[in-house]
FIROTI-818982 format. One line per 4 residues: number of its first residue (from 1); their letters; for each residue z, y, x of N, C-alpha, C. Coordinates in steps of 0.2 Angstrom, whole numbers, plus 2048, in hexadecimal, padded with zeros to 3 digits. Atoms other than C-alpha are relative to their C-alpha. Layout:
<pabas>
NUM> a> Z,Y,X,Z,Y,X,Z,Y,X ~ ... $
</pabas>
This chain:
<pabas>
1> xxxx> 803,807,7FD,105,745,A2C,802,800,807 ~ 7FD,801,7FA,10B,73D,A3C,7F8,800,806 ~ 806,803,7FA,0FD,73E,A4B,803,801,806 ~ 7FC,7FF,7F9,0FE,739,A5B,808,7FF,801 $
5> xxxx> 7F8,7FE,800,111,738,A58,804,7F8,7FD ~ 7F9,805,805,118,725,A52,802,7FB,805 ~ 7FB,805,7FC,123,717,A57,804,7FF,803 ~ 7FB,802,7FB,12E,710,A61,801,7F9,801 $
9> xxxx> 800,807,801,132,700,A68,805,7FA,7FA ~ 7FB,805,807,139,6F0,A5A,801,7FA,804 ~ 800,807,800,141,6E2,A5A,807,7FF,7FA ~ 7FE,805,806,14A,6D6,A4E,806,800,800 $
13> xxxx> 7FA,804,804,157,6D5,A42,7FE,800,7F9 ~ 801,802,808,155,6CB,A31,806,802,7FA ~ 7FB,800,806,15C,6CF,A21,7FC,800,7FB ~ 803,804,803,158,6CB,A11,802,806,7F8 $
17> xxxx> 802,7FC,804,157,6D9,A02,7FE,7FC,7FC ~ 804,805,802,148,6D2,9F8,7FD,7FC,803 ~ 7FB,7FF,7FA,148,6CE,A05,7FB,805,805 ~ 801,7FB,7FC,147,6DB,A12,800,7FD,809 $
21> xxxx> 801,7FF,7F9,143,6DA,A25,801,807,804 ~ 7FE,7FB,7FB,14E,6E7,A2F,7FF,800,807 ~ 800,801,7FB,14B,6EA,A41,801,805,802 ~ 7FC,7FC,7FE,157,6F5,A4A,7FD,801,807 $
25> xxxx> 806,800,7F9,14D,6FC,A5A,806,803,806 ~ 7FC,7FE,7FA,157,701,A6C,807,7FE,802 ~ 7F9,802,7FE,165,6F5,A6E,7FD,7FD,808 ~ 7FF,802,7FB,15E,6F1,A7F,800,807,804 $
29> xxxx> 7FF,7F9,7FD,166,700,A88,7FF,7FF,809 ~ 800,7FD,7FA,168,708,A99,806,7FC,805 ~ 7F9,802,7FD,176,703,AA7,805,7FF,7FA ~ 7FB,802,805,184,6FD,A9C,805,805,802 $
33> xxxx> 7FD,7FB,7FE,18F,707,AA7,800,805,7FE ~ 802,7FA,802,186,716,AA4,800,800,7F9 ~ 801,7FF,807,183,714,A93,7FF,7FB,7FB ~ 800,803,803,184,70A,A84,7FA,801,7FA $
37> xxxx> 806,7FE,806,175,70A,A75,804,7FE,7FA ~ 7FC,801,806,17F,709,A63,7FB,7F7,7FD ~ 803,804,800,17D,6F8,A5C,804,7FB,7FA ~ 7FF,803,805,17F,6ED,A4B,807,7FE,7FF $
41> xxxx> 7FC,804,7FE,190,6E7,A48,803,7FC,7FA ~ 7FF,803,809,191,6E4,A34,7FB,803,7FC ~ 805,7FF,803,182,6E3,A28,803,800,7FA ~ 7FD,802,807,189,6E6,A14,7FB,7FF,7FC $
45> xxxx> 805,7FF,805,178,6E5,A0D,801,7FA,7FD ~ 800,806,804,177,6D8,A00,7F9,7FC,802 ~ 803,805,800,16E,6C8,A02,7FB,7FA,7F9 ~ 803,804,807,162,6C1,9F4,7FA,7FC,800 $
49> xxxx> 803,806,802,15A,6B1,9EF,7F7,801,803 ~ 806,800,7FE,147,6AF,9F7,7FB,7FC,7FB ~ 807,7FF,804,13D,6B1,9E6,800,807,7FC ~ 800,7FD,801,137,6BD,9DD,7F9,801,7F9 $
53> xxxx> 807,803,805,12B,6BE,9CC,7FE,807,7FF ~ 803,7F9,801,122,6CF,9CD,7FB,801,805 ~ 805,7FF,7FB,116,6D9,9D9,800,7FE,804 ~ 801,803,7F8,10D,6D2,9E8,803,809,804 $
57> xxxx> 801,7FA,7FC,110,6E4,9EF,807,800,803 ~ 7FA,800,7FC,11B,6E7,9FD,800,805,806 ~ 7FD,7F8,7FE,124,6F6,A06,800,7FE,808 ~ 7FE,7FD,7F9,128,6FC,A18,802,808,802 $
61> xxxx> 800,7F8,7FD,130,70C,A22,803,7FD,806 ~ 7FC,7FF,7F8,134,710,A34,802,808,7FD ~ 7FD,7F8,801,140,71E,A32,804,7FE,808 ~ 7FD,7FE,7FA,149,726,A41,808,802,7FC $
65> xxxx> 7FA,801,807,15E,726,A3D,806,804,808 ~ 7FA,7FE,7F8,16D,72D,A4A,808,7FC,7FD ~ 7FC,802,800,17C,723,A4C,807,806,801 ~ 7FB,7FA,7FD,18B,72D,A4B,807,7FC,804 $
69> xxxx> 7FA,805,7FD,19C,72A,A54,803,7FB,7FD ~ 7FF,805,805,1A4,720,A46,7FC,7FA,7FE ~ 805,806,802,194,713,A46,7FE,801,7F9 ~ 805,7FE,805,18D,71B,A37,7FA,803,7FF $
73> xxxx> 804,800,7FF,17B,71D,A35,7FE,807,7FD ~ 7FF,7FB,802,176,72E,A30,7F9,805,802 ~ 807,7FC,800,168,73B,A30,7FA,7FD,800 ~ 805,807,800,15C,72D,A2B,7F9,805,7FE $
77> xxxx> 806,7FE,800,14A,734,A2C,7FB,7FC,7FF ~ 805,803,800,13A,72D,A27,7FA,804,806 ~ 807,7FF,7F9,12B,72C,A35,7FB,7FE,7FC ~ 805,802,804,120,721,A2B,801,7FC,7FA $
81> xxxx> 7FD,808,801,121,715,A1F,7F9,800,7F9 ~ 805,7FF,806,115,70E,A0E,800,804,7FA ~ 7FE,7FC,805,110,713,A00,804,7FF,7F9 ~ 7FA,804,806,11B,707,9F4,805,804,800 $
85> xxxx> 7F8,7FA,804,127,711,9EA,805,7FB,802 ~ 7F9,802,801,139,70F,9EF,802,7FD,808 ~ 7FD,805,7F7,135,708,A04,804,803,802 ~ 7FC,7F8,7FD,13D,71B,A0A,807,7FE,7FF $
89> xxxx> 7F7,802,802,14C,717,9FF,805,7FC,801 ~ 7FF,807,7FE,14D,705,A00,803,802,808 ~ 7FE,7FE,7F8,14E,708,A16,806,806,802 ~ 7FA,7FE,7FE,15A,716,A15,808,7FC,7FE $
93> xxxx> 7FA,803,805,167,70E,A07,802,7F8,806 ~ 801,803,7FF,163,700,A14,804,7FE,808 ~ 7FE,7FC,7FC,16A,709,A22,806,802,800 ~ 7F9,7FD,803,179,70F,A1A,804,7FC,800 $
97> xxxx> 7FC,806,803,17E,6FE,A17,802,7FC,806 ~ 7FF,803,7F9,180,6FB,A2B,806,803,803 ~ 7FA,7FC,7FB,18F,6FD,A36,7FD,800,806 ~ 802,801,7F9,18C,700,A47,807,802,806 $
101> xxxx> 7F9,7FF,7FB,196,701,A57,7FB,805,805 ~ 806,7FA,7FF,18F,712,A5D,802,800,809 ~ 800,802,7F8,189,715,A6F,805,805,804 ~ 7FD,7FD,7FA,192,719,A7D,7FE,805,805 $
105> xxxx> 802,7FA,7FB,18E,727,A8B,808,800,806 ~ 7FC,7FE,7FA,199,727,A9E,807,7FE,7FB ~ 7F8,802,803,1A9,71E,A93,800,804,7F9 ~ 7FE,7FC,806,1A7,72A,A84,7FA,7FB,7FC $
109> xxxx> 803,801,806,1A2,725,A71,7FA,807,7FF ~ 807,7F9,800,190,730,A6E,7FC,7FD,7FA ~ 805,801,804,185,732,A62,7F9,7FC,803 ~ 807,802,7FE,173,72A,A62,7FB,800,7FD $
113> xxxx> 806,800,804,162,72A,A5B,7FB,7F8,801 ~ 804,808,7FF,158,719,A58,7FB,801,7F7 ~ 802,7FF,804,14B,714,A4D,800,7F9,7FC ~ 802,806,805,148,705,A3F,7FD,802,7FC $
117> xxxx> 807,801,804,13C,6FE,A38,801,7FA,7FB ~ 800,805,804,13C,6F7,A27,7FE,7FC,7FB ~ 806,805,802,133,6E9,A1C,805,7FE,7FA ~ 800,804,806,135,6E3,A0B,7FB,7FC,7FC $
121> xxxx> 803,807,801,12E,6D3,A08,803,7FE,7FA ~ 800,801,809,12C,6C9,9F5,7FE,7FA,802 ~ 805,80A,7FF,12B,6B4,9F5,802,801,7F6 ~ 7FF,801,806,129,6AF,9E5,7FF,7F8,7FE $
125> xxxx> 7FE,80A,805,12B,69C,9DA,7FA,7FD,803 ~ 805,804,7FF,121,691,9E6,7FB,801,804 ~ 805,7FD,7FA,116,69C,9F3,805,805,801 ~ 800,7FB,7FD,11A,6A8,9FE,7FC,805,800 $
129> xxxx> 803,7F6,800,113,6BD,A00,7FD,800,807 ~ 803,7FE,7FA,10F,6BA,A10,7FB,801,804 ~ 805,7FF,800,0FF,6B9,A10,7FC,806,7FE ~ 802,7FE,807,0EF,6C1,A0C,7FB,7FE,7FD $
133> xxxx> 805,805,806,0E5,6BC,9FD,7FA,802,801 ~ 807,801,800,0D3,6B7,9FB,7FD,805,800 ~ 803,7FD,7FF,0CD,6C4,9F7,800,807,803 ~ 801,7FC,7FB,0D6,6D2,A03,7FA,7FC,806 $
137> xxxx> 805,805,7FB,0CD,6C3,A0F,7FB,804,7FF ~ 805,801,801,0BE,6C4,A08,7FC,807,802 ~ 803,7F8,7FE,0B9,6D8,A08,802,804,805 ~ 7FF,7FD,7F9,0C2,6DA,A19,7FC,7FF,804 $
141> xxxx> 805,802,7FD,0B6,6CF,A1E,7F9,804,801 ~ 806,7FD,800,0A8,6D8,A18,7FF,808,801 ~ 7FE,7F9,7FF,0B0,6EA,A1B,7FD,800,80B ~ 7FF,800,7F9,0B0,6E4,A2E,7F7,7FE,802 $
145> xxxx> 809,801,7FE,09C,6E1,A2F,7FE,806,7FF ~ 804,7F9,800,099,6F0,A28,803,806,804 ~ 800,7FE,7F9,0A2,6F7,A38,7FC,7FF,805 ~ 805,803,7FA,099,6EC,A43,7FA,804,7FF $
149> xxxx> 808,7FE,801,088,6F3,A3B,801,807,800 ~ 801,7F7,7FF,08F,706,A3C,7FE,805,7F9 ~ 800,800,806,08E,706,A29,806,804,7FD ~ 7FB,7FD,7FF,09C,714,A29,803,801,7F8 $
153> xxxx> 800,7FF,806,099,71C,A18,802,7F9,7FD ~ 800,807,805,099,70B,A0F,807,7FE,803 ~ 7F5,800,7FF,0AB,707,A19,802,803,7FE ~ 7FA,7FC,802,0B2,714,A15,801,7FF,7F7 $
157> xxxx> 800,801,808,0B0,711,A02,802,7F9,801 ~ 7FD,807,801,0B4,6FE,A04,806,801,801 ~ 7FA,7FF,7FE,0C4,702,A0D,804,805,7F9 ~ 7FA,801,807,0CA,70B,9FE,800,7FE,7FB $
161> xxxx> 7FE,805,806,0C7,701,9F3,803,7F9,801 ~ 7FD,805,7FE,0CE,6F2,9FD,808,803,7FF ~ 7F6,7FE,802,0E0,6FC,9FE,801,800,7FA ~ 7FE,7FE,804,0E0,702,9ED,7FF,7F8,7FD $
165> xxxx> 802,807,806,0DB,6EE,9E5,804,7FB,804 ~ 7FE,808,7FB,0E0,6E2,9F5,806,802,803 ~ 7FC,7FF,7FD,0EC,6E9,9FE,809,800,7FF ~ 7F9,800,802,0FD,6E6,9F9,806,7FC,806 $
169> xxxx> 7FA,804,7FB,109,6D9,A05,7FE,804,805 ~ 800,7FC,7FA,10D,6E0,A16,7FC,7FE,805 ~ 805,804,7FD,101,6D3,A1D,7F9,803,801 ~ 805,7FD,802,0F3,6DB,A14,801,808,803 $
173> xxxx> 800,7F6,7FC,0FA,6EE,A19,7FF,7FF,807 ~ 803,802,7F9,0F9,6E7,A2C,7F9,801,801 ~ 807,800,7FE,0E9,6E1,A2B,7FC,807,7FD ~ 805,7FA,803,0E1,6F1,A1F,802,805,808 $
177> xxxx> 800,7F9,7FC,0EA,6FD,A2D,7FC,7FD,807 ~ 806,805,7F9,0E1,6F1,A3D,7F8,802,7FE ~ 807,7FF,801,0D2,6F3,A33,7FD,807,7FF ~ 800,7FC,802,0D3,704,A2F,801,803,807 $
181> xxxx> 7FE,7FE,7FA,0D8,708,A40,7F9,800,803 ~ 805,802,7FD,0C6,6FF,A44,7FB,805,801 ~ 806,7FB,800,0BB,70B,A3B,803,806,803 ~ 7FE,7F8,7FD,0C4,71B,A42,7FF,7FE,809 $
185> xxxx> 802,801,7FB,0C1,713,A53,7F9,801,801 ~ 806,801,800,0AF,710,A51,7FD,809,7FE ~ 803,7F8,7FF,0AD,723,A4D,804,806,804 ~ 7FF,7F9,7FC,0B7,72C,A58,808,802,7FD $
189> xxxx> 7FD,7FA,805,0C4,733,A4C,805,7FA,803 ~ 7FA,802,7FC,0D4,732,A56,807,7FF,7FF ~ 7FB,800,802,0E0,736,A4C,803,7FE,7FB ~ 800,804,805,0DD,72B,A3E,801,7F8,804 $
193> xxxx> 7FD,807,7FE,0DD,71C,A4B,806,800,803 ~ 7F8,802,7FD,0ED,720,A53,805,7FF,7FB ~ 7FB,804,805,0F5,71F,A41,801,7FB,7FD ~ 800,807,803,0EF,711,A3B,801,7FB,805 $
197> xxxx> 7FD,805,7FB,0F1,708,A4B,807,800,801 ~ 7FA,7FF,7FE,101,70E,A4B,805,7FB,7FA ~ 800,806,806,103,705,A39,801,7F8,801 ~ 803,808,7FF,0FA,6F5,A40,808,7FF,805 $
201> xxxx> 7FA,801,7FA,108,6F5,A4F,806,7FE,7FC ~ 7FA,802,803,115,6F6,A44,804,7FB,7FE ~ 800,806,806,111,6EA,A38,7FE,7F8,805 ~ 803,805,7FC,10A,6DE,A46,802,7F8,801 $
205> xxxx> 7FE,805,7FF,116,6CF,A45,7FD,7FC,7F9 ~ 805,805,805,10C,6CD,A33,7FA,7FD,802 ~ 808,800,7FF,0FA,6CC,A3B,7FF,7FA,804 ~ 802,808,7FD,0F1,6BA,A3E,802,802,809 $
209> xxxx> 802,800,7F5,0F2,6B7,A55,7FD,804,801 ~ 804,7FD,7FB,0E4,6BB,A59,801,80B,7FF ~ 802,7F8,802,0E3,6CE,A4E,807,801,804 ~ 7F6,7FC,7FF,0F8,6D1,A52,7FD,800,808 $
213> xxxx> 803,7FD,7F9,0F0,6CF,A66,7FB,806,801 ~ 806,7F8,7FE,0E1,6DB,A64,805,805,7FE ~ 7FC,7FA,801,0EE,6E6,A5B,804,805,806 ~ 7FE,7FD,7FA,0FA,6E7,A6A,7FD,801,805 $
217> xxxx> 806,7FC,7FC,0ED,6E8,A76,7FD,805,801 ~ 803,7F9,802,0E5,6F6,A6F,805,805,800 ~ 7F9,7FE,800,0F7,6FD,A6E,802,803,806 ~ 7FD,7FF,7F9,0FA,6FC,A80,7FB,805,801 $
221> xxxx> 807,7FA,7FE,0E8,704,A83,802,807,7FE ~ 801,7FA,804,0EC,712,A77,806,804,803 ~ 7FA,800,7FF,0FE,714,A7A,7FF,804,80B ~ 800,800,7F9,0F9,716,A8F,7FD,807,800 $
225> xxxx> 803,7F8,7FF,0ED,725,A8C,802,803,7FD ~ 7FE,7F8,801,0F5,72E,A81,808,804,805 ~ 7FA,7FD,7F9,104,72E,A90,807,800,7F9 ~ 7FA,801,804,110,725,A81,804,7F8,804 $
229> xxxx> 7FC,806,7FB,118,71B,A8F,806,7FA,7FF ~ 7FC,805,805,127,714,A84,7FC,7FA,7FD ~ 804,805,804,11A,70C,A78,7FB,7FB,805 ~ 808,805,7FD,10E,707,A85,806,7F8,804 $
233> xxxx> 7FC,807,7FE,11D,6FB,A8E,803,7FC,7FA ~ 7FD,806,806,123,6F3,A7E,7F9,7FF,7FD ~ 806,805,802,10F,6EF,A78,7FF,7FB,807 ~ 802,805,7FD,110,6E6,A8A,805,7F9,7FC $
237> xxxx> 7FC,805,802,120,6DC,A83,7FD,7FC,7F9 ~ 803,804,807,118,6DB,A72,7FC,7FA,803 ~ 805,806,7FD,108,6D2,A7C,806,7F8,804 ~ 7FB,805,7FB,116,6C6,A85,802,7FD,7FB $
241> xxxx> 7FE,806,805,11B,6C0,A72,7FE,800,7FB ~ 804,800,804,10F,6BD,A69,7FF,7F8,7FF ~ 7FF,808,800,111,6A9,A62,7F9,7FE,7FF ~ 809,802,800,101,6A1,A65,7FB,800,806 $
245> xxxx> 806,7FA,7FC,0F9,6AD,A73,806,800,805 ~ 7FF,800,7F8,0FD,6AA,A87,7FE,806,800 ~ 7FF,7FC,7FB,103,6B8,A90,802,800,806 ~ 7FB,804,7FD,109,6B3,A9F,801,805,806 $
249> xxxx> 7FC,7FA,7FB,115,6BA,AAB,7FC,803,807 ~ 802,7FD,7FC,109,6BF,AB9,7FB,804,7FD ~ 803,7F9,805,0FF,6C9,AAD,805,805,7FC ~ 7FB,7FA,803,10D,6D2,AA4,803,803,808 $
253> xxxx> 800,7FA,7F9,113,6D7,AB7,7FB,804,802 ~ 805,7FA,7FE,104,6DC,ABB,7FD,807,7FC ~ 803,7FA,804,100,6E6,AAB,808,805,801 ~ 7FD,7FB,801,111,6EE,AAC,800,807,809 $
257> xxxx> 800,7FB,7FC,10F,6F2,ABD,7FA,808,7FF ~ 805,7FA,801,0FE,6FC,AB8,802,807,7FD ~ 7FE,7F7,803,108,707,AAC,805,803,803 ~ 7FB,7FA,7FA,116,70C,ABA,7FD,803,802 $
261> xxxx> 803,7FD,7FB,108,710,AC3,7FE,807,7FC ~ 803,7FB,804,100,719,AB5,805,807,7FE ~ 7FB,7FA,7FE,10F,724,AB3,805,802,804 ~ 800,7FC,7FB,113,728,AC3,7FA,804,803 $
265> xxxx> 803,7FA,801,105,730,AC1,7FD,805,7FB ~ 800,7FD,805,105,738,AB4,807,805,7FF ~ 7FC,7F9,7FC,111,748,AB9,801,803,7F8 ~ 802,7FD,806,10D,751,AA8,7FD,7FC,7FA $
269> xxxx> 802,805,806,10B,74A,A97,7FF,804,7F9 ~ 7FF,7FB,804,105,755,A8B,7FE,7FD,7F8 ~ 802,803,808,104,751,A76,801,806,7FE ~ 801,7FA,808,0FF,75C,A66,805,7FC,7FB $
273> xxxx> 7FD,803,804,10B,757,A58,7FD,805,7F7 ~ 802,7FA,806,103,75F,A48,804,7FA,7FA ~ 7FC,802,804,10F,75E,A3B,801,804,7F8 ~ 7FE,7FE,805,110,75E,A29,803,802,7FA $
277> xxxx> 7FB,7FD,803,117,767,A1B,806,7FC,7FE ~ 7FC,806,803,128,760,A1A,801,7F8,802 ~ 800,808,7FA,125,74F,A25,801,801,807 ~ 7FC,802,7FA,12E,748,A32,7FA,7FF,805 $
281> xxxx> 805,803,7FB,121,747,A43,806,7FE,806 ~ 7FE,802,7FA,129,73D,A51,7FC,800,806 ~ 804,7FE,7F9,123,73D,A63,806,7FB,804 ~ 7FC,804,7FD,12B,72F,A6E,800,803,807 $
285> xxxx> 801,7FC,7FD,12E,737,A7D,803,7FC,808 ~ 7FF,803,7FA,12C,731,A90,801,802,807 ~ 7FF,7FC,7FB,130,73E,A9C,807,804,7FE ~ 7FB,7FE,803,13F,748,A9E,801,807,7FE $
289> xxxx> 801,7F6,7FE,13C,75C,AA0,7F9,7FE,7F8 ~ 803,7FF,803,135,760,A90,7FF,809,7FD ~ 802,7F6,803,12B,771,A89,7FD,7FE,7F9 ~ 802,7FF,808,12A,774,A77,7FC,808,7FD $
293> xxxx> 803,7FA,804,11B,781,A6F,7FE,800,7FA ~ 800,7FF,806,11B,788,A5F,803,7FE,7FC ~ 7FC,800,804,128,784,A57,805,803,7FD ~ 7FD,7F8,802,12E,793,A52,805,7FE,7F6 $
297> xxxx> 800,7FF,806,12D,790,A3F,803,7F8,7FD ~ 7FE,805,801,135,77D,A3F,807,7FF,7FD ~ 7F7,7FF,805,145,778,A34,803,7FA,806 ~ 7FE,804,7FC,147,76A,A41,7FE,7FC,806 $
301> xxxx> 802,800,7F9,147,767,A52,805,7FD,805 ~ 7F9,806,7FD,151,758,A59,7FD,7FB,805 ~ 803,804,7FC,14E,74E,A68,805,7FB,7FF ~ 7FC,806,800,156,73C,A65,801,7FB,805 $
305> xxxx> 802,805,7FA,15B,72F,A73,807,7FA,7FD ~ 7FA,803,801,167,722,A73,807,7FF,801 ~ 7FA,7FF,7FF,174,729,A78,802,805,802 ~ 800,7FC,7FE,172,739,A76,7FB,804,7F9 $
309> xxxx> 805,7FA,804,16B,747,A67,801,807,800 ~ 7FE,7F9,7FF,168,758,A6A,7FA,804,7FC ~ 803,7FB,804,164,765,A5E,7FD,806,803 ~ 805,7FC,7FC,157,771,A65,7FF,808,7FA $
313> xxxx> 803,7FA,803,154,784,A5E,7FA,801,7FF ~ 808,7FC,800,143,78A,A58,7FF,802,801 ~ 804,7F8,7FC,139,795,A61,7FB,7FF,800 ~ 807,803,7FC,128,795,A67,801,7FE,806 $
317> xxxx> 802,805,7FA,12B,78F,A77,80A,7FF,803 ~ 7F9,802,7FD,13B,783,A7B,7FE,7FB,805 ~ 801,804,7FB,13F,77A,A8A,809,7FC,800 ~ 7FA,804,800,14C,76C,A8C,800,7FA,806 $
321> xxxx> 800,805,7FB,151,761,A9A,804,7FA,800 ~ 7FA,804,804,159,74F,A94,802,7FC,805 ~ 7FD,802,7FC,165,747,A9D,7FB,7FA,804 ~ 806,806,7FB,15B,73A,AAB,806,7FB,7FD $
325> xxxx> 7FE,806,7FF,16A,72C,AA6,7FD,7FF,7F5 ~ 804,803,804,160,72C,A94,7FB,7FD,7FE ~ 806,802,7FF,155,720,A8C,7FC,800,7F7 ~ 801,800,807,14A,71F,A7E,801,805,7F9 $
329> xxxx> 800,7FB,804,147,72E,A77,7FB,807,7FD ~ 803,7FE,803,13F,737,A6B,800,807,7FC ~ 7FE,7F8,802,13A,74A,A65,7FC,800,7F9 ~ 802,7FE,807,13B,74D,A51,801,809,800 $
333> xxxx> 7FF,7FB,802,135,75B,A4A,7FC,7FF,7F6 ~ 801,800,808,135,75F,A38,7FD,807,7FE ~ 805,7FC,801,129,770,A31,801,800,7F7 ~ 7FF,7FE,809,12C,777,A1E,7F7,804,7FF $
337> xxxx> 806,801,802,11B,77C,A21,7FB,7FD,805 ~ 807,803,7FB,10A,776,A2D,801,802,806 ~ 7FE,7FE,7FA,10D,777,A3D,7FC,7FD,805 ~ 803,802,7FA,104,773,A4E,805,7FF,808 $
341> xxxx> 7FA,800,7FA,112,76F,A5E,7FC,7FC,806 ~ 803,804,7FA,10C,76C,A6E,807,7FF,804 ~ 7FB,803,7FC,118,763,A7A,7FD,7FE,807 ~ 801,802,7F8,118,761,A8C,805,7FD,805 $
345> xxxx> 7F9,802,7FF,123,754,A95,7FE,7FF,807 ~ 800,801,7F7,125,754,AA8,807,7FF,803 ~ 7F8,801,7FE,134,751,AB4,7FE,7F9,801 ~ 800,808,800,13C,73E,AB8,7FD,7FD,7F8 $
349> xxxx> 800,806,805,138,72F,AAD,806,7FF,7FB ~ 7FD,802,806,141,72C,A9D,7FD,7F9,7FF ~ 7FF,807,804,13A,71B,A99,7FC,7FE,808 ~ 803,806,7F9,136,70B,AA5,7FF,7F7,7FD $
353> xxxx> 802,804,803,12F,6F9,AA2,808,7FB,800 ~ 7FB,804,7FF,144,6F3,AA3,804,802,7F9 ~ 7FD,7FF,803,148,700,A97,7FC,7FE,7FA ~ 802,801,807,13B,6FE,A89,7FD,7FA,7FF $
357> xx> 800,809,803,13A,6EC,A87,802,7FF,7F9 ~ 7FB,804,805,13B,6E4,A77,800,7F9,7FF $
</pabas>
């Protein structure tokens, strides 16, 4: 299981599967000079018709993937993604099917690390999936009272039986993970809100205005304290476009100056990554001087950026220092069996509110 440990910034490219919703993340690179971020340059996915006569249920993954020199996609990782059979496969096969024109470094072709996030959507003969139906309506509404009244026990039995009966379009898996995120707020329990927010975030371009604002909001809040500085400057851009919902440019300056401020002061950044048998934990990472403990026993240990992937030995305690002209980068570790990693980033800044814009 992933805690404490997901995302990165998105933003948009359409394509059409069942249709599918790809969004390829970190084409907004550093100095062009300095360095170039790998970037689309031919899609061969196949394109099909917007109907579809079967299940309302519908898929997603964010997998992490390295561009190699030749602009081919390659070491495709899953970070999160639902529980619909075939999303994993579907977003690799998805992957494979993209050329890219791989990034640059001081004049040379280089490797990269980037992440996407992927969405498979269902219209069928005469309505759209993009809703959700009366009845998830109906029992999110009455799940979210017996939050209000602190009726925990009783949510937590409504809430599975809402996923397991209502939950199906990505509208629906949005809102279950906002709502779910709700009750793990109300009691405390940390690391069930930071995944399901992590979920809501995701999924957030499906969520009615107003929730998709509480979403990112809560985003930026969460994102600041736990010193996830990458995600906290791209929940202000998410808040800047949000269709419906004023933000206005003397507020997004002001909120981004709060988070320069906030990590300028914040020297030290320290995160647990407790990681499962055999699953991928990411960790977005925003400082450059990095210490890794107890990874001794780990099958994979890769810091990924855009324009640069370095493979890291396992030990109990590594230390690595990543180039200051890198941006947007992130430490996978992979664990055959249960693991506990502490990490500590210190040093210059890796990320700024110019780099992680989406």
């Amino acid at each position: 299981m992933i805690k404490f440990t997901k995302l990165a910034a998105l933003c948009s490219l359409i394509a059409l599967p069942t249709q599918a919703l790809a969004r390829d993340v970190n084409d907004l690179g550093v100095d062009v000079q300095a360095a170039t971020s790998a970037y689309i340059v031919k899609n061969s996915n196949k394109r099909y018709p917007g109907s579809y006569n079967g299940s309302r249920l519908e898929g997603w993954a964010l997998m992490s993937y390295v561009v190699d020199t030749q602009g081919k996609a390659k070491d495709i990782e899953v970070i999160m993604a639902s529980d619909t059979r075939g999303s994993e496969e579907n977003a690799e096969k998805y992957l494979t099917n993209l050329e890219f024109a791989p990034a640059t470094k001081e004049g040379k072709t280089v490797e990269g690390g980037y992440l996407f996030s992927f969405e498979v959507g269902k219209y069928f003969n005469g309505y759209s999936n993009d809703k959700a139906s009366r009845g998830f309506i109906n029992e999110y509404d009455e799940i979210n009272k017996m939050l209000q009244a602190k009726e925990f026990k009783k949510a937590e039995q409504a809430l599975a039986e809402l996923y397991k009966d209502h939950t199906k379009n990505t509208s629906e898996q949005a809102l279950f993970a906002w709502l779910k995120s709700q009750f793990y707020y109300h009691q405390q329990q940390w690391f069930g809100f930071d995944e399901q927010l992590s979920v809501a975030y995701l999924l957030r371009a499906k969520l009615p205005t107003d929730i998709q604002y509480l979403v990112a909001k809560s985003a930026l809040q969460w994102y600041s304290f736990k010193g996830d500085f990458n995600l906290a400057y791209n929940a202000i851009y998410a808040l800047d476009n949000i269709e419906g919902k004023q933000f206005s440019e003397e507020n997004k300056l002001a909120t981004i100056k709060q988070i320069d401020d906030l990590l300028a002061r914040t020297p030290q950044i320290n995160s647990q990554i407790n990681v499962s048998k055999d699953k991928l934990s990411y960790l977005s990472l925003s400082r450059g001087s990095i210490k890794i403990e107890g990874a001794s026993d780990v099958s994979k240990l890769q810091i990924r950026c855009a324009d640069q992937v370095i493979d890291l030995e396992a030990s109990e305690s590594v230390n690595y220092v990543i180039d200051e002209q890198s941006r947007r980068c992130g430490l996978l570790v992979k664990s055959a069996n249960p693991a506990e990693i502490k990490v500590k980033q210190t040093g210059y800044a890796i990320v700024n509110s110019k780099y992680d814009a989406s």
